[in-house]
C-alpha positions as CSV (number, residue, x, y, z in Angstrom):
1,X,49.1,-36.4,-168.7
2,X,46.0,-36.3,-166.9
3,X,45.3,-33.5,-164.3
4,X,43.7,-32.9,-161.0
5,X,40.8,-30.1,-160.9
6,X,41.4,-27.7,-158.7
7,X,38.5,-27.4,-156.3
8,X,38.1,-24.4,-154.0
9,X,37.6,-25.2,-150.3
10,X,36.4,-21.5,-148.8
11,X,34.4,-21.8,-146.2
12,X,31.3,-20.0,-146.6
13,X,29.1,-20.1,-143.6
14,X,30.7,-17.2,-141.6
15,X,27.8,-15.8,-140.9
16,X,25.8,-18.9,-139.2
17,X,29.4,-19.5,-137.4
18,X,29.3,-16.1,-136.0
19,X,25.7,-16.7,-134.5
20,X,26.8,-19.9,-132.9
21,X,29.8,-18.0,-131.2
22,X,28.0,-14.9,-130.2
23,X,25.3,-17.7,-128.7
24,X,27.2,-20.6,-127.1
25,X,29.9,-18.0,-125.5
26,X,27.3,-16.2,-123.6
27,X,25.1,-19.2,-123.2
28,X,28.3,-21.1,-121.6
29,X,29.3,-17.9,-119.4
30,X,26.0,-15.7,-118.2
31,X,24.4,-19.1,-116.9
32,X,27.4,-20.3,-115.3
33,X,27.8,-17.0,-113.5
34,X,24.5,-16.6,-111.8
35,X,24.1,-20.7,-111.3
36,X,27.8,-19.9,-109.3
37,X,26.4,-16.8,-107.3
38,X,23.4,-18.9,-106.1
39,X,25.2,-21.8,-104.9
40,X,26.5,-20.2,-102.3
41,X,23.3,-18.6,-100.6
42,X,20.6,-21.0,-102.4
43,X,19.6,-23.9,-99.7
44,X,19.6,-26.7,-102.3
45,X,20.8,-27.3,-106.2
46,X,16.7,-26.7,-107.1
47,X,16.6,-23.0,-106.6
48,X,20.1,-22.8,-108.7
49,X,18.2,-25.7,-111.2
50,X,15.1,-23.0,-111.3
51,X,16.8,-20.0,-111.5
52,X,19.3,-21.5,-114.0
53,X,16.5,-22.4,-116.5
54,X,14.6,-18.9,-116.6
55,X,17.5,-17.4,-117.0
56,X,18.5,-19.3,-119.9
57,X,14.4,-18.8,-121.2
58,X,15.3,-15.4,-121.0
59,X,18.3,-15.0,-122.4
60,X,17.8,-17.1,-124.9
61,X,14.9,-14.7,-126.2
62,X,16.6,-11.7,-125.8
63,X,19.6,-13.0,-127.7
64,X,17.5,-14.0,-130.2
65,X,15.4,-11.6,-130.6
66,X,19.0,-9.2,-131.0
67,X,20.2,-11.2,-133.7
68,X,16.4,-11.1,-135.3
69,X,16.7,-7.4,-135.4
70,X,20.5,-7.1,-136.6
71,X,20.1,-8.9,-139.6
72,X,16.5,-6.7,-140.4
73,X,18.8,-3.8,-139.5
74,X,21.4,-4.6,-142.1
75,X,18.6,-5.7,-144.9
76,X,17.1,-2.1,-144.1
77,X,20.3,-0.9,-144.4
78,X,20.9,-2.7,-148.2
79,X,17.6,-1.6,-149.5
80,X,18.1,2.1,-148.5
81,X,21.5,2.1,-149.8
82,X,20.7,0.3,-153.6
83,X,17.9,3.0,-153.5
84,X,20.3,5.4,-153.3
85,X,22.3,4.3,-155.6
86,X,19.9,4.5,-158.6
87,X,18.7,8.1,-157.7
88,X,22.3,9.1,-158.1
89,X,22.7,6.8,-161.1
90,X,20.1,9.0,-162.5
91,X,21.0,11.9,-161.1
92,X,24.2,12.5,-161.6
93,X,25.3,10.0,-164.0
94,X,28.6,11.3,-164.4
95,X,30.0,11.4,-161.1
96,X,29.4,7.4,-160.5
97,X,30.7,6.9,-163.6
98,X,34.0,9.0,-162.0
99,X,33.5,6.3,-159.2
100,X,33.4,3.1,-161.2
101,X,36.8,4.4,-162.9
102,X,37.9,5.1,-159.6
103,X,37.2,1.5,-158.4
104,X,39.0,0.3,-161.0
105,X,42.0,2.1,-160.6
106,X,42.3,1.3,-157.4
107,X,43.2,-2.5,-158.8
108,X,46.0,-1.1,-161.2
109,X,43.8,-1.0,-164.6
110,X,45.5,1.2,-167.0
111,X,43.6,4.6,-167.9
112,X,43.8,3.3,-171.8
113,X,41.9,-0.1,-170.6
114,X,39.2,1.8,-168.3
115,X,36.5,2.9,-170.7
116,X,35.5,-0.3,-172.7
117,X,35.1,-2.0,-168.9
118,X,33.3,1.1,-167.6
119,X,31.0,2.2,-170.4
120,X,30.2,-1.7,-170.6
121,X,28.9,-1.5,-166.9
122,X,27.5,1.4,-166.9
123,X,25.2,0.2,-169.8
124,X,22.7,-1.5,-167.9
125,X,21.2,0.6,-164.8
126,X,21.2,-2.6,-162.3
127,X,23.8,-4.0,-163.2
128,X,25.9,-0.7,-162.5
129,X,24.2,-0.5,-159.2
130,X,25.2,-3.6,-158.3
131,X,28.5,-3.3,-159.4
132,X,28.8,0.3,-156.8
133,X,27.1,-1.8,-154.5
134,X,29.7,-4.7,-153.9
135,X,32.2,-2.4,-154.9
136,X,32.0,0.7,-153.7
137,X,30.3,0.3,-150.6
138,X,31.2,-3.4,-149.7
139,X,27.7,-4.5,-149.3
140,X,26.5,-7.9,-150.3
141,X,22.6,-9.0,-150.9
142,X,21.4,-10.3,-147.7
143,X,19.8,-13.2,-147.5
144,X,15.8,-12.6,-147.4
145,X,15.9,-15.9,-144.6
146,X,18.7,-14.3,-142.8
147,X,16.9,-13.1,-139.5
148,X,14.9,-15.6,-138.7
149,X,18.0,-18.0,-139.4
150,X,20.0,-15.7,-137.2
151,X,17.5,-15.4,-134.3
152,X,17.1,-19.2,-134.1
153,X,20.9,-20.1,-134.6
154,X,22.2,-17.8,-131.6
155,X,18.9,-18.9,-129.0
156,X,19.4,-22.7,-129.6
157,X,23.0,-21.8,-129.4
158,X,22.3,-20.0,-126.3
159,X,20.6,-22.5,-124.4
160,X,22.8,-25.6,-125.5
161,X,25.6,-23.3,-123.8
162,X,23.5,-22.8,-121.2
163,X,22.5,-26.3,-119.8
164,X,26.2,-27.4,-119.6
165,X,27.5,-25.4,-116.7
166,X,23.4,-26.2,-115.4
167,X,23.9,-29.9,-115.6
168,X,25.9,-30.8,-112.7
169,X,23.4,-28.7,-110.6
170,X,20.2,-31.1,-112.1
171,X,22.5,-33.9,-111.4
172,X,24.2,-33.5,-108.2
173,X,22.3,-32.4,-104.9
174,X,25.7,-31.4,-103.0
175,X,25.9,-27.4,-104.6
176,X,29.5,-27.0,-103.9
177,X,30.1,-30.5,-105.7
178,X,27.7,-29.2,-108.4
179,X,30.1,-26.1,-108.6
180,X,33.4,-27.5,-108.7
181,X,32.0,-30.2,-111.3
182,X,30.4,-26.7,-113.3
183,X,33.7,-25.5,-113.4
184,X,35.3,-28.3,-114.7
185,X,32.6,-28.9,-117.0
186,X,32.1,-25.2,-118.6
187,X,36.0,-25.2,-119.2
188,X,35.9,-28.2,-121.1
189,X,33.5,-27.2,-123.2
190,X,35.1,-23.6,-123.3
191,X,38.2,-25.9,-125.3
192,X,36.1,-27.9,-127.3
193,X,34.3,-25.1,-128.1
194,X,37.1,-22.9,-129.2
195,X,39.0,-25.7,-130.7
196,X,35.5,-26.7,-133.3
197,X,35.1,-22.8,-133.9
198,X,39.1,-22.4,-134.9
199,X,39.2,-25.6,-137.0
200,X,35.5,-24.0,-138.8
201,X,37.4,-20.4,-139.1
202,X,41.4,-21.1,-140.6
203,X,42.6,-20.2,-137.2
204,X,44.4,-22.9,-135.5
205,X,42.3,-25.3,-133.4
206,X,44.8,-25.5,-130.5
207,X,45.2,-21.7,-130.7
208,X,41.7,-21.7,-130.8
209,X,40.8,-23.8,-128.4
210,X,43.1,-21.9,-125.8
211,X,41.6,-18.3,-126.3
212,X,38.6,-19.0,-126.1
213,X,38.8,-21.1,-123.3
214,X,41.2,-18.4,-121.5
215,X,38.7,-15.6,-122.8
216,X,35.6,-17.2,-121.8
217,X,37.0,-18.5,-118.5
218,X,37.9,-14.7,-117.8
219,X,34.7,-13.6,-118.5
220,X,33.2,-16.3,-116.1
221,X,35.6,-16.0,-113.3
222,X,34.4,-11.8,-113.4
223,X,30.7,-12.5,-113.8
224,X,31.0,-15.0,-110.9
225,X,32.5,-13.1,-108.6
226,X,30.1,-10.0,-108.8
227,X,27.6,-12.7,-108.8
228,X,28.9,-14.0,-105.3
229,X,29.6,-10.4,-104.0
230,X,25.9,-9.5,-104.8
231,X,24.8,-12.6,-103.6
């Protein structure tokens, strides 16, 4: 009787999804908030318009530029680490031996089953230190592409968030019809937002869709109104 494969579905890019949320919810929330404030002082939508795009210039640079130096943070972080790890290889042979048992008893391996496993990894001098690394300290290889990736992912992120809650402002002359229609507009996208990231992330798309639109909506509504009591 034939049989279906079994294919795994795990979704993998958690990383590139977490730049596009860290991006987009700022991008949809910091614009809005300052186009907000300025509607009610600025004489016409162009000053908002104006004010709205440097903004996002800026922000979109500096949010960049953070993600750019996280990921070089963590890579730094890797190296030093795996360096580490072979000077106590070397050094002190036996207590990382002590660790690698250690590791493995922590998954219920019997005491009689340990050594074959550990003196097998503890053969080869990289492949034991890559062994403590993933399992004793939890860290993965980063990907040598990963800042640049990162820093690109969460400013394009930022400024597609940005020019939503903008867009009624380039469109509409009237600013308190341009901020009513802002509103609307960053709250849908708030929901589609949230409901894309939950379907992307296991979590419920409704569900998701919901907190992040009553997350990023409180955020907005707070960023607005210090915007308009500044303003």
């Amino acid at each position: 009787m034939p049989t279906t494969p079994h294919v795994e579905e795990h979704f993998t890019a958690s990383d590139t999804i977490r730049d596009i949320v860290i991006g987009m919810s700022d991008g949809l929330t910091v614009p809005f908030a300052l186009a907000a404030g300025l509607s009610s002082a600025a004489a016409s939508t162009q000053i908002v318009v104006t004010a709205g795009l440097a903004e996002i210039a800026a922000g979109s640079i500096a949010m960049g530029l953070g993600g750019y130096l996280a990921a070089r943070t963590d890579a730094e972080h890797y190296k030093s680490e795996r360096k580490r790890e072979f000077t106590e290889v070397e050094v002190v042979p036996e207590v990382e031996v002590e660790e690698v048992r250690d590791v493995f008893r922590g998954y219920g391996v019997e005491e009689e089953k340990l050594e074959p496993v550990v003196k097998a990894i503890c053969a080869e001098p990289t492949r034991w230190v890559d062994f403590m690394m993933r399992f004793e300290l939890g860290l993965e290889p980063p990907d040598p592409g990963r800042a640049l990736h990162s820093a690109l992912t969460i400013a394009l992120s930022y400024i597609v968030g940005g020019l939503i809650p903008l867009a009624s402002y380039m469109l509409i002359n009237d600013s308190q019809i341009a901020l009513f229609t802002s509103v609307a507009t960053t709250l849908l996208a708030l929901a589609v937002f949230g409901y894309i990231k939950g379907h992307f992330t296991g979590l419920r798309p409704l569900k998701g869709a919901l907190q992040t639109t009553l997350i990023g909506g409180l955020a907005a509504a707070v960023a607005f109104a210090i915007a308009r009591l500044i303003s």
